[in-house]
Every structure is written in structure tokens, then in C-alpha cells.
C-alpha positions as CSV (number, residue, x, y, z in Angstrom):
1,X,17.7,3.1,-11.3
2,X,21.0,4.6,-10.9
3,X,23.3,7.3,-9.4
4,X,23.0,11.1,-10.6
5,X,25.8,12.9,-12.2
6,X,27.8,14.9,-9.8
7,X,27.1,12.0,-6.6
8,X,30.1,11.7,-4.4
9,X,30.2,7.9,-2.6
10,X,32.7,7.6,-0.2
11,X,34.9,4.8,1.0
12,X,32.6,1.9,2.7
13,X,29.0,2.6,1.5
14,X,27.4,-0.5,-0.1
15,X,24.9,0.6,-2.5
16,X,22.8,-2.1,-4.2
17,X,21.4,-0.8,-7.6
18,X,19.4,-3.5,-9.6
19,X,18.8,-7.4,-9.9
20,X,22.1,-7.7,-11.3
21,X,24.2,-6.6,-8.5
22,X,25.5,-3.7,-10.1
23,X,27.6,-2.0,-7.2
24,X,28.4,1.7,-6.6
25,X,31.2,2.7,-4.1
26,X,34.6,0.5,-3.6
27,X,32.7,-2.1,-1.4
28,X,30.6,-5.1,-2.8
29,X,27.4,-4.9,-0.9
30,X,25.4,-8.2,-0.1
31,X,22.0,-8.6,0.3
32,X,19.6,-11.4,0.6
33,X,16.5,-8.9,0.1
34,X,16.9,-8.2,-3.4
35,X,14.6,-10.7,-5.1
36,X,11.6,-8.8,-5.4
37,X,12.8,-5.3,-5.1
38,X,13.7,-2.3,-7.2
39,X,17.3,-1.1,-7.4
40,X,18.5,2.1,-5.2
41,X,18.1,5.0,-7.0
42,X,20.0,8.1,-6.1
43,X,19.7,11.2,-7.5
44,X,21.9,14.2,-8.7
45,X,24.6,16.1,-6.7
46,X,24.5,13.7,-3.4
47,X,27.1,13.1,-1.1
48,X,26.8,9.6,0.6
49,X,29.6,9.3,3.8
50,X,31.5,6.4,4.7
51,X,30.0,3.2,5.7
52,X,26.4,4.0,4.4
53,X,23.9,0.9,3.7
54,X,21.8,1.9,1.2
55,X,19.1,-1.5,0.6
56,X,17.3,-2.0,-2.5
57,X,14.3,0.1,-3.3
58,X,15.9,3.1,-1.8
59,X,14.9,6.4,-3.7
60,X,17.4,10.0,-2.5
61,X,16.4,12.9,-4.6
62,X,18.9,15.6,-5.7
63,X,20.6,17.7,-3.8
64,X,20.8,15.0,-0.5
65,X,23.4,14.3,1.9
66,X,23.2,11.4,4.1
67,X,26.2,11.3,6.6
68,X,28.9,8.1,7.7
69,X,27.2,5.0,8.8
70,X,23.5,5.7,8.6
71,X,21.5,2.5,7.4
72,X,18.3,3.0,4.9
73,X,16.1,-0.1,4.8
74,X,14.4,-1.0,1.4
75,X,11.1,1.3,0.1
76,X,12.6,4.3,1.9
77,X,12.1,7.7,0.0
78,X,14.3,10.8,0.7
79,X,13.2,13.8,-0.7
80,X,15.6,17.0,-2.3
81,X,17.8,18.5,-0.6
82,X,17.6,17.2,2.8
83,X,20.5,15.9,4.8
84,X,20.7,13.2,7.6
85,X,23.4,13.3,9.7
86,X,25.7,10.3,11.4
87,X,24.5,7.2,12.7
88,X,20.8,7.4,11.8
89,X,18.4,4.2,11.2
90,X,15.4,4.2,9.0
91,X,13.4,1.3,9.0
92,X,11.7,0.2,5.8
93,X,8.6,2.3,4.1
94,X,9.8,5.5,5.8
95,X,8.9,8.7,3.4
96,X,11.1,12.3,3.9
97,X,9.9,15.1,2.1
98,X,12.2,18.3,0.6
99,X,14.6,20.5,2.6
100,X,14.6,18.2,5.9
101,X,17.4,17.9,8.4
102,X,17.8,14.9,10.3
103,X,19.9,15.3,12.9
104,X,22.4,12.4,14.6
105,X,21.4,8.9,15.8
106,X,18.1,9.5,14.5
107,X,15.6,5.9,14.6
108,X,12.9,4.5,13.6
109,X,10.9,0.9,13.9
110,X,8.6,-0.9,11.9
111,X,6.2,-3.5,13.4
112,X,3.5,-5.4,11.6
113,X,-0.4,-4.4,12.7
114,X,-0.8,-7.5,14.2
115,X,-4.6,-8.6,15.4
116,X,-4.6,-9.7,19.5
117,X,-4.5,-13.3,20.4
118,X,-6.1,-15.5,23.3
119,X,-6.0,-13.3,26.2
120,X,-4.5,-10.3,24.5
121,X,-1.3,-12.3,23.1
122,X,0.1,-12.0,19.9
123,X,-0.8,-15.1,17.4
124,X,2.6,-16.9,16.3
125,X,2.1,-16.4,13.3
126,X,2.9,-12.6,11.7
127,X,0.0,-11.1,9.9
128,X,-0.8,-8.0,8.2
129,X,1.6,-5.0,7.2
130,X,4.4,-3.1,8.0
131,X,3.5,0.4,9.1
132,X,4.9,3.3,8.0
133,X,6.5,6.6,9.3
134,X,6.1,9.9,7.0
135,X,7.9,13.3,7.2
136,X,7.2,16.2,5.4
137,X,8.7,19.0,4.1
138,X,10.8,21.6,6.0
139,X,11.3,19.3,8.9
140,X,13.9,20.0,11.1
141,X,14.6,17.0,13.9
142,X,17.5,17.7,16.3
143,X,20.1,14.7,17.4
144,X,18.8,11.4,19.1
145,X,15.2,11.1,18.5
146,X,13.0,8.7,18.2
147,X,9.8,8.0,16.4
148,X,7.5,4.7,16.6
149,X,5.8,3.6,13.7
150,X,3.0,4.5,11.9
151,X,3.5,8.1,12.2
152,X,2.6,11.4,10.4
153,X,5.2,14.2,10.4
154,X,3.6,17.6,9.0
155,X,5.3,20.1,7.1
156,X,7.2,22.9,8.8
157,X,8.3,21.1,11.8
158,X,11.1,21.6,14.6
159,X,11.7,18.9,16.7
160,X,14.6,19.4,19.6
161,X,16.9,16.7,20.6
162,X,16.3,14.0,22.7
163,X,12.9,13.6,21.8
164,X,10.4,10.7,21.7
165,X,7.9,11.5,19.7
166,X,4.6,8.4,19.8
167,X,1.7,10.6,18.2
168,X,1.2,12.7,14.9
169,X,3.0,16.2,14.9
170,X,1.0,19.0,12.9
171,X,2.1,20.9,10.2
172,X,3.2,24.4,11.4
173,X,2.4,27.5,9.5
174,X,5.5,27.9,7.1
175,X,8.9,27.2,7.2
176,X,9.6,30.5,9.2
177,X,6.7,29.9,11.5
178,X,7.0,26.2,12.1
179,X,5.6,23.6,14.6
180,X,7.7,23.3,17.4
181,X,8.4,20.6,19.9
182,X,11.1,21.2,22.6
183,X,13.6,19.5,23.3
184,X,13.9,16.3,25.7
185,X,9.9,16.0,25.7
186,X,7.4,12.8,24.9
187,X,5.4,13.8,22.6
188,X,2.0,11.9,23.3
189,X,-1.2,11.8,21.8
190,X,-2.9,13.5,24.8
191,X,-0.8,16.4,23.8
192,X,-2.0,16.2,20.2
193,X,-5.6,16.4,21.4
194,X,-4.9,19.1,23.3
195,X,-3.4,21.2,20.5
196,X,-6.2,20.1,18.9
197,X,-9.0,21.4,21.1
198,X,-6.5,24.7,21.5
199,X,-6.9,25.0,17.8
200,X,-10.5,24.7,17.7
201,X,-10.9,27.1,20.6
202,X,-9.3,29.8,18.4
203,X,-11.6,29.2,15.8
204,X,-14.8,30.0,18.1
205,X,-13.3,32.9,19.3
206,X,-12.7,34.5,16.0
């Protein structure tokens, strides 16, 4: 637990770093979550902008940037070098790998798997677990997009802006030959399966 030599926090950010309420930043941050949780741990040569919430159980490798007024709920990873810009939301038990960009007002839920009711409702009562959203490495996601839980994110993605993405996206080749999906698209799972069966069509033909 901690905060890496050379980390920059700027006015604002509330940082919660262990059980003791050991505070980074010129702010006290408050937080009823904390029972329970790990401190934030934030690595070597980060810059964290103005206004950041970081929650407990927050891990940013070295090398990270995460821009004014982005919130990171608790059991979030961020991996090296990767940068989120402004305004971005990341709900709890989200995982970015190395050398990402996030671009601006970036979101994503969580929901718990929740078994139907009478009729197809929802029991009152909430049961079973958060899902989770994972990105790899070398993912590139332009501004305002969205992604609903329990998603997989290859490596070596590009993802244009205004984008709602509500299926897996496959890793691409490298990080010069990425995965690509355009801008302003929905990005289904009836287009997965047909990259899929495009994919496997190749395969026969070879």
C-alpha cells in the first residue's frame, strides 16, 4: 500500500490508502467502504489530476496517468503506463492492462447475476456477484464510450468514439495491427459471431 516515488497528486483527489485513513493529496477523503478493503496502491511516476476519487482497493501501476475528476470504484486494477483521460467512471472489479488509453467520459456498470423471479421478475432480495469488465493490453478506446458488464476486452484493440460496446471484442493481431471497431457503432454479439464464423471461414480456405 502506498504511493510511488515520483507521483504527482493534484489539488482535490481523495486518495484512501489503508485502514488508518492515511490520506494522500490536500483533501481528506471519506469513505464508508473501507472496512474490509485493502488500501489504494499507486505506483511510480503517476500523475493523478484534480478531483480524482480513488476508493480503497485500487491498484495504478507505474507509469499511469488518470486525468481531473475520473472516479475509480474499489478492486479496480490499472495497469503501466496507460492513461485515462477526464471524466471517466469505472465501476468496481474492472481490470486494465499495460499501455491503454482511455479516452474522455469513458463508463462502465456493474450489476449483480441475479437468478429470474416469478414471471421473469427480479427476487427482492440481491443475490450472487458483481460482474466484471476486463481490458487488455494495447487498448486504445476513443471519448464517450460505453461498456456493460461482464465484458472481455482483447489485447490490441481500437475502439472509436461514441461507441456502445455489449459483447466481447477480440484481440487483434499486434499493437500495429489491432482490432478495430469504428466509431459511433453498437457493438453486438451478433457481430461477434460473425467475426467469428469470418475467422473460421479463413481457416478452411487455407
Amino acid at each position: 500500500m502506498g504511493i510511488g516515488k515520483g507521483t504527482i497528486i493534484n489539488q482535490g483527489a481523495e486518495v484512501v490508502l489503508d485502514g488508518d485513513d492515511n490520506i494522500v493529496g490536500p483533501m481528506k477523503a471519506t469513505c464508508d467502504l473501507i472496512e474490509g478493503y485493502e488500501g489504494a496502491d499507486i505506483g511510480k511516476n503517476c500523475i493523478i489530476g484534480n478531483n480524482v476519487v480513488i476508493r480503497p482497493d485500487v491498484h495504478i501501476d507505474d507509469d499511469s496517468v488518470i486525468a481531473h475528476q475520473t472516479i475509480i470504484e474499489p478492486n479496480t486494477w490499472i495497469g503501466k503506463a496507460t492513461t485515462v483521460q477526464v471524466f471517466s467512471a469505472f465501476a468496481s472489479d474492472t481490470k486494465i492492462g499495460d499501455n491503454c488509453f482511455i479516452g474522455p467520459y469513458f463508463s462502465t456498470t456493474n450489476c449483480f447475476v441475479q437468478p429470474a423471479g416469478p414471471k421473469g421478475r427480479h427476487p427482492n432480495k440481491i443475490q450472487g456477484k458483481l460482474e466484471s469488465l476486463r481490458i487488455g493490453n494495447d487498448v486504445s478506446i476513443g471519448a464517450n464510450v460505453c461498456v456493460i458488464p461482464n465484458i472481455i476486452i482483447g489485447n490490441n484493440v481500437e475502439i472509436g468514439m461514441n461507441t456502445f460496446i455489449k459483447a466481447d471484442v477480440p484481440s487483434g493481431e499486434s499493437p500495429e495491427k489491432p482490432f478495430k471497431i469504428r466509431g459511433g457503432s453498437v457493438w453486438t454479439k451478433k457481430d461477434l459471431f460473425q467475426y467469428n464464423e469470418q475467422q473460421q471461414q479463413m481457416v478452411l480456405d487455407v
